[in-house]
C-alpha positions in Angstrom: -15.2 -144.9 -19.5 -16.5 -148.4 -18.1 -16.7 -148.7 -14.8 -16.5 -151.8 -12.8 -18.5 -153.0 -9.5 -16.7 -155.0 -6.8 -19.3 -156.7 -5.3 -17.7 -158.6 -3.4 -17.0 -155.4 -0.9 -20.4 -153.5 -1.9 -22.8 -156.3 -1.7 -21.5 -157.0 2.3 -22.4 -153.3 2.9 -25.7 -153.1 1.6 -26.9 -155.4 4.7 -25.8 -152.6 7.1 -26.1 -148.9 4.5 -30.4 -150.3 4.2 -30.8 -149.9 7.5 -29.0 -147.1 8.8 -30.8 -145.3 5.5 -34.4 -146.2 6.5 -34.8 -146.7 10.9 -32.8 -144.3 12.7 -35.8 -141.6 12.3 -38.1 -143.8 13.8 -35.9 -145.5 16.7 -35.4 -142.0 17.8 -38.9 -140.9 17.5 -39.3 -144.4 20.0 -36.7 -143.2 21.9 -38.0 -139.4 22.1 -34.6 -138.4 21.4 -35.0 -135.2 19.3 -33.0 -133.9 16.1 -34.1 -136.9 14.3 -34.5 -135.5 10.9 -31.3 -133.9 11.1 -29.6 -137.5 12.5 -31.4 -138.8 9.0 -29.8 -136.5 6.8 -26.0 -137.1 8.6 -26.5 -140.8 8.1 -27.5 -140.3 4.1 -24.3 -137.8 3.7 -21.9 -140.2 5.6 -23.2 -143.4 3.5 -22.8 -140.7 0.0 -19.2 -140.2 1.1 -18.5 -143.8 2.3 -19.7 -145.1 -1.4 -17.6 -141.9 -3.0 -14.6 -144.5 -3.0 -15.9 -146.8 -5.5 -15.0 -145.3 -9.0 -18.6 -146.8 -10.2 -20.3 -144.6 -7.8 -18.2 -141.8 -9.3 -19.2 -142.4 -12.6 -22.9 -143.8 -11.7 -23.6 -140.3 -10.4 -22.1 -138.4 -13.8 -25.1 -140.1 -15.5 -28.0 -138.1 -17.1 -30.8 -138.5 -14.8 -28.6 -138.0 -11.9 -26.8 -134.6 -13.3 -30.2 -133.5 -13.7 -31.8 -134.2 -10.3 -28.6 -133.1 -8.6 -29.6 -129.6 -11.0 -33.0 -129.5 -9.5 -32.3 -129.5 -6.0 -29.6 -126.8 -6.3 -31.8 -124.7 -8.5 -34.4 -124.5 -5.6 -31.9 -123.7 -2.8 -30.2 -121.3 -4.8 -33.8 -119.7 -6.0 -35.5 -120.0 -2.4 -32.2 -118.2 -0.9 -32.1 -115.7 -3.4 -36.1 -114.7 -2.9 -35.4 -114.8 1.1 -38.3 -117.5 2.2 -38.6 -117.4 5.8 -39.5 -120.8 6.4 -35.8 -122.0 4.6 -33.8 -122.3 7.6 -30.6 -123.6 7.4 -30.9 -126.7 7.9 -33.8 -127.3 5.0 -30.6 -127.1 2.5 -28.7 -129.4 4.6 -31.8 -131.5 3.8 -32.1 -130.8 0.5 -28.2 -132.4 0.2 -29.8 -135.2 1.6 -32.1 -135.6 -1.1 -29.7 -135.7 -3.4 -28.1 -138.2 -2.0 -30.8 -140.4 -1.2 -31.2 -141.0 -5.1 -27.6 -141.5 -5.7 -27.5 -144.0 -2.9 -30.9 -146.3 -4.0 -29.5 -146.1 -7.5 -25.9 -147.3 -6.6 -27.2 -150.2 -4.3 -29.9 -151.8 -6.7 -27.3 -151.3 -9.4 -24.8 -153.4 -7.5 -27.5 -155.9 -6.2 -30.9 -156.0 -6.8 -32.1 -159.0 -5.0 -30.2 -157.9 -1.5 -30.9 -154.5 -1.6 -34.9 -155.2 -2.4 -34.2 -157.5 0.4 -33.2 -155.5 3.2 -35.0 -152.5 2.0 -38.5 -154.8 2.4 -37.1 -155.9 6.0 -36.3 -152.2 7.5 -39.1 -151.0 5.7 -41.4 -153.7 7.6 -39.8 -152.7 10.9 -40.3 -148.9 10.3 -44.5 -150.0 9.8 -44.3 -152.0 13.4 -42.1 -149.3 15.1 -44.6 -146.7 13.7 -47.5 -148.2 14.9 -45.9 -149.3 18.0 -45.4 -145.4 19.0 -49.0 -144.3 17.8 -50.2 -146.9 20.2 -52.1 -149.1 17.0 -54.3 -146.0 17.4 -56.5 -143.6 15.4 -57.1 -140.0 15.1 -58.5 -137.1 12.6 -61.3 -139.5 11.7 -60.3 -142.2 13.0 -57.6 -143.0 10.5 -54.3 -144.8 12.1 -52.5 -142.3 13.1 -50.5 -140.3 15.6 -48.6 -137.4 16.7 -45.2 -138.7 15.5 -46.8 -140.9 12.5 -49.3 -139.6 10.5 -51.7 -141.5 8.6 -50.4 -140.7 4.9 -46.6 -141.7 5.9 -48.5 -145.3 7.2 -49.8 -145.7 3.3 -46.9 -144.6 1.7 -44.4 -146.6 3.4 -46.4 -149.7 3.0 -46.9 -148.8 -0.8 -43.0 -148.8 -0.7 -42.7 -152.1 1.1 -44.8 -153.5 -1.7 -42.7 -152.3 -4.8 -39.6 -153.4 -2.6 -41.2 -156.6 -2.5 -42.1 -157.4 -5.8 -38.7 -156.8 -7.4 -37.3 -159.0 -4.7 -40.3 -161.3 -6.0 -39.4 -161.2 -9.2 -35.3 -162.0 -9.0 -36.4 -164.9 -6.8 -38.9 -166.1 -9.2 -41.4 -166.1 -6.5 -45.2 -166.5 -8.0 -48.5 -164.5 -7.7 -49.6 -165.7 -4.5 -46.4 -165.7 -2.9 -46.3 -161.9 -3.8 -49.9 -161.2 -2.9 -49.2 -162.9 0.4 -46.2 -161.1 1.5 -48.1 -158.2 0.8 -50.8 -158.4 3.2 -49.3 -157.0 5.6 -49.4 -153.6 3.9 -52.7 -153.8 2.6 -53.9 -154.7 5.9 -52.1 -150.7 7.1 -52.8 -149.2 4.1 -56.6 -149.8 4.8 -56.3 -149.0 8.2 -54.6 -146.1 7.2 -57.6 -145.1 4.6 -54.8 -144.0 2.4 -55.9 -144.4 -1.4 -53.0 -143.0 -3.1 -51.0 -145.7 -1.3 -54.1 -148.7 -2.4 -53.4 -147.3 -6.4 -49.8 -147.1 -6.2 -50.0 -151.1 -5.0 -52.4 -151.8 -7.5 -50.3 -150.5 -10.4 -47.2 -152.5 -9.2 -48.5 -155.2 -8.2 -50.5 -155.2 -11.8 -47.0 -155.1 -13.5 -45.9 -158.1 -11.6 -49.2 -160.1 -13.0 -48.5 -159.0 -16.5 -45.1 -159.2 -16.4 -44.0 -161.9 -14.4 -46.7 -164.3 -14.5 -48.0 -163.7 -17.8 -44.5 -163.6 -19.3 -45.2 -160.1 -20.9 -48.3 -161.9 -22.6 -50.2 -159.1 -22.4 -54.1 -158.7 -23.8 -57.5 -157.6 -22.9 -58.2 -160.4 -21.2 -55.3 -160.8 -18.6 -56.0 -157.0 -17.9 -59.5 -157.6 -17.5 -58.6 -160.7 -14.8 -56.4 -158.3 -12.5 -58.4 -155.7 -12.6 -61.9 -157.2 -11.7 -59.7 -158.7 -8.6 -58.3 -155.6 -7.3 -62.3 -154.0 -8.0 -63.9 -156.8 -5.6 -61.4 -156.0 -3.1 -61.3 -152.5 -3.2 -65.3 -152.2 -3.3 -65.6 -155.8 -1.3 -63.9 -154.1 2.0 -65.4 -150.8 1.6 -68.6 -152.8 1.3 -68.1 -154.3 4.6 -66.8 -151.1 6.3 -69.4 -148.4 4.8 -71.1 -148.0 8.3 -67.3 -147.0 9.9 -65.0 -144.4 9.7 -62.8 -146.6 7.2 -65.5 -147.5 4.6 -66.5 -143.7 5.2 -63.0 -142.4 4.3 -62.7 -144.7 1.1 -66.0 -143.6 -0.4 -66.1 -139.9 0.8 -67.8 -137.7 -1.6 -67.3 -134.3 0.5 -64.5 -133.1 -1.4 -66.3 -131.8 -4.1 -68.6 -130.0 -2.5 -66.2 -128.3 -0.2 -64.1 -126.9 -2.9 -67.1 -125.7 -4.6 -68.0 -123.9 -2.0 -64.4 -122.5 -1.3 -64.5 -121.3 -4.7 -61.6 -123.8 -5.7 -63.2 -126.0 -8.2 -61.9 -126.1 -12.0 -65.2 -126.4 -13.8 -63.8 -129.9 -15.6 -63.6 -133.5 -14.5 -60.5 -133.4 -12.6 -62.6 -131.7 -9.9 -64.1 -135.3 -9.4 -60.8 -137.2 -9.5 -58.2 -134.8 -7.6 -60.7 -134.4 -4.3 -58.9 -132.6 -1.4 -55.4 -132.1 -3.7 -57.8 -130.2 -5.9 -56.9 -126.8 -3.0 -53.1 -127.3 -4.1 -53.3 -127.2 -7.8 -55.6 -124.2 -8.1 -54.4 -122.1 -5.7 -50.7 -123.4 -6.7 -51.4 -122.6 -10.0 -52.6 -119.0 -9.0 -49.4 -118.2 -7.1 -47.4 -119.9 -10.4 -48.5 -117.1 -12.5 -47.4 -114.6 -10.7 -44.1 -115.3 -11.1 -44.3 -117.9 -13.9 -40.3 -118.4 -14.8 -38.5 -118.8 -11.3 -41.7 -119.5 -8.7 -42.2 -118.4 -5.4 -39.6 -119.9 -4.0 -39.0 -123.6 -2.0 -41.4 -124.2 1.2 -42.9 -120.8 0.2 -46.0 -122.1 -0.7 -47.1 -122.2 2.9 -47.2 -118.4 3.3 -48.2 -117.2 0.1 -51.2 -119.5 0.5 -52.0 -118.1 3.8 -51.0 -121.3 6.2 -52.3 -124.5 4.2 -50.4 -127.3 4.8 -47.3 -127.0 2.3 -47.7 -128.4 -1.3 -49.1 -132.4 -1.5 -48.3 -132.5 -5.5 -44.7 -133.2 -6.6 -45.6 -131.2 -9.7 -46.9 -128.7 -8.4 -44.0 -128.1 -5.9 -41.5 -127.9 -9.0 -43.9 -125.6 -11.3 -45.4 -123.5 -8.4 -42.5 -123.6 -6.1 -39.7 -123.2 -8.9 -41.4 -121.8 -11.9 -41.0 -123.4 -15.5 -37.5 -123.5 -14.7 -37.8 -126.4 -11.8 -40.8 -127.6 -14.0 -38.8 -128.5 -17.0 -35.5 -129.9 -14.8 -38.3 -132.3 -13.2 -39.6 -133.4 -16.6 -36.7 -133.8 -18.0 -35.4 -136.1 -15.3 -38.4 -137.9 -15.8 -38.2 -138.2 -19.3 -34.1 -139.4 -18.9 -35.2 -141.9 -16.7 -37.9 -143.3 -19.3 -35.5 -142.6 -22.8 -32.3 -144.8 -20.6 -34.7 -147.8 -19.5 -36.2 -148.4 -23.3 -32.8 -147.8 -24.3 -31.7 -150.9 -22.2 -33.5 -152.8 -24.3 -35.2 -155.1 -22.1 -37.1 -158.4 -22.9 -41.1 -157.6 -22.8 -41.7 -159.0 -19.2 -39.0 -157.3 -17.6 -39.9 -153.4 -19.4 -43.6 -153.9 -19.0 -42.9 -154.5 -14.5 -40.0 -151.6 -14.9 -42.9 -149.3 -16.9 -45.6 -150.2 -14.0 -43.2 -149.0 -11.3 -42.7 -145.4 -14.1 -46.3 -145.4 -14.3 -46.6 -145.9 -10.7 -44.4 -142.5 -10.0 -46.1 -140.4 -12.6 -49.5 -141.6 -11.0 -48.0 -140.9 -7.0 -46.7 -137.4 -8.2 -50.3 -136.4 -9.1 -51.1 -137.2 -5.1 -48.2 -136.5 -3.3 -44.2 -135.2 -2.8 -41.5 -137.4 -2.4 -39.6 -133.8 -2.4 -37.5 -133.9 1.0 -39.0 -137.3 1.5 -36.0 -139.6 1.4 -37.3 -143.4 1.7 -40.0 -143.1 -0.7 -37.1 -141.3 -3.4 -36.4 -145.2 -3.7 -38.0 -145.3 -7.1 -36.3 -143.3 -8.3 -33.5 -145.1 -7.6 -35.1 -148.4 -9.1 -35.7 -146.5 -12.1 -32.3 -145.1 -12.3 -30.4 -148.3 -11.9 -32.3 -150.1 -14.2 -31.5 -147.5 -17.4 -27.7 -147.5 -16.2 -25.2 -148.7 -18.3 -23.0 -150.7 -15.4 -23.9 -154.6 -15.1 -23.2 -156.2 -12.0 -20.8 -159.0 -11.8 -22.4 -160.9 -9.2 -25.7 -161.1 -7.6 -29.0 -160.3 -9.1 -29.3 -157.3 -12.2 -32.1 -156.1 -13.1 -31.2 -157.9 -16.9 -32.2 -161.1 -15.2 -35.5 -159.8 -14.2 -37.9 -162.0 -15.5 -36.2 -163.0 -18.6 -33.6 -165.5 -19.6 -31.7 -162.7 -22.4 -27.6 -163.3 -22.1 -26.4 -160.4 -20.7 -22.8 -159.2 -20.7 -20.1 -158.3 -18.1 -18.1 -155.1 -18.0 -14.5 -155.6 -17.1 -12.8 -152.9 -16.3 -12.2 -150.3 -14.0 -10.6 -147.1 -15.0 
């Protein structure tokens, strides 16, 4: 069954759903009110049940990659209450419901409009940054990184790395150019530095890559267009760090201690990835460890924190799913990812528009390897990207993602049920 969108009513919601999505966390944090993550999850159930009236959501949320995140999260509440975790309180599922319908939620709104909903996600997400630095006081600590006791540094990096992908699809509908882009982004490269967040500098990179290649090179991709993007984003990257290798940033960006502490620990692999992973290297050896001892279900959700005798819980969204909930969780999460890929080269997109849409896949696998966006719900936004792009609905109005960067006729669905 085809499903229609009514724009006309969705696309004057977004303006208000963004926000009430992405702030109300962070206003309370301002306002020391406490309860905020539970606040969070109420306002991502209420906008879920709002949305439940549109027969597109209905049938947006019946599709593949949907069914089979919805799958995931109630396989690890169901396995972490079965196996009795102690640090599951009840709440933590009420969370996980959350999570559930955070994806539904970004995939529904960039379905209906890409432009306004890139839009206003890029403006609360901007607001969230100065709201979050306005409560750490523009302030450092634990090295010196930007950071605070509500905000910590790694939420800074992430959250600008989301502003940026936000940004460049919003670019991209508006047929904005490279500079344009690169300027709006400063202000999250300016964070992310401060920050000292690296994951958050390669997840840029990569998106902000697929916009070059994409966008401005008009899917004309080859060596040498590759070779121009990357020798920019290496004179930046080293430039700063050049100019900041006698402080605590330059420090942070170049540390080499990682290594040697695992070593020492007795937590290094004996292969390369030891040089690459650095400190995540703690969470997929000993994660591994606790994985084979109970190989098909896991330990359990949030269990990894007492099995691994306190550590701070699991920073790898692989390892969360394979440790966490055994090859059960494991292949749920892989095949999500792989339904997500199979839908969008199904699509059938002209080259420019696949190769940005395969940066910001790319971009996911790579920010998996680094961090969770499991029970994080802004930073779930991808998914929703990616989700709304393999879809089969076509808006009627507004900006689709078939008029990314390409001038391919695309059709309109007519009917509701």
């Amino acid at each position: 069954m085809i499903y229609i969108f009514d724009d006309r009513v969705v696309k004057n919601d977004i303006k208000w759903i963004v926000p009430i999505l992405v702030l109300p966390r962070m206003i309370m944090n301002v306002a020391n009110v406490p309860f905020g993550p539970f606040v969070t999850s109420t306002c991502f159930f209420c906008v879920f049940l709002f949305l439940f009236r549109y027969a597109s959501f209905r049938g947006l949320i019946k599709c593949g990659p949907l069914l089979l995140w919805g799958g995931l999260i109630l396989y690890h509440c169901i396995n972490s209450y079965l196996k009795h975790v102690p640090t599951m309180r009840p709440v933590d599922y009420y969370h996980a419901l959350k999570m559930y319908c955070a994806v539904c939620i970004y995939s529904y709104l960039f379905c209906v409009d890409l432009k306004s909903t890139s839009k206003y996600l890029a403006i609360s997400i901007f607001l969230w940054l100065i709201m979050a630095c306005s409560i750490s006081g523009f302030g450092y600590s634990g090295g010196n990184r930007l950071s605070g006791e509500m905000v910590v540094a790694v939420s800074f990096g992430k959250y600008s790395a989301m502003l940026v992908v936000c940004l460049t699809y919003y670019a991209a509908v508006m047929k904005k150019n490279w500079s344009e882009l690169l300027f709006l982004s400063i202000p999250s490269a300016i964070i992310i530095f401060l920050s000292q967040t690296r994951n958050a500098f390669g997840m840029c990179c990569i998106q902000l890559m697929g916009f070059y290649l994409g966008v401005k090179m008009k899917g004309r991709v080859n060596v040498s267009a590759i070779g121009r993007v990357l020798f920019l984003f290496i004179i930046i990257f080293f430039g700063i760090t050049f100019m900041l290798e006698h402080t605590n940033i330059g420090a942070r960006f170049q540390e080499k201690k990682s290594l040697n502490y695992y070593e020492l620990k007795g937590l290094a692999t004996g292969t390369v990835f030891d040089k690459i992973a650095g400190e995540r290297l703690i969470y997929y050896v000993n994660g591994y460890k606790l994985f084979l001892n109970n190989p098909v279900t896991g330990i359990g959700y949030k269990n990894y924190a007492n099995k691994s005798g306190g550590i701070y819980p699991m920073h790898v969204e692989y390892m969360v799913h394979l440790c966490e909930g055994g090859l059960i969780a494991a292949f749920l999460f892989v095949s999500f990812l792989y339904c997500m890929a199979r839908n969008i080269i199904k699509k059938g997109y002209d080259r420019p528009a696949f190769i940005l849409l395969a940066s910001t896949f790319i971009l996911q696998i790579f920010t998996s390897a680094y961090s969770s966006s499991f029970g994080q719900e802004v930073p779930v936004l991808i998914y929703g990207l990616l989700i709304a792009a393999g879809s089969p609905f076509v808006s009627l109005s507004g900006k689709h993602f078939d008029q990314i960067c390409c001038e391919k006729k695309y059709y309109r669905v007519v009917i509701a049920e």
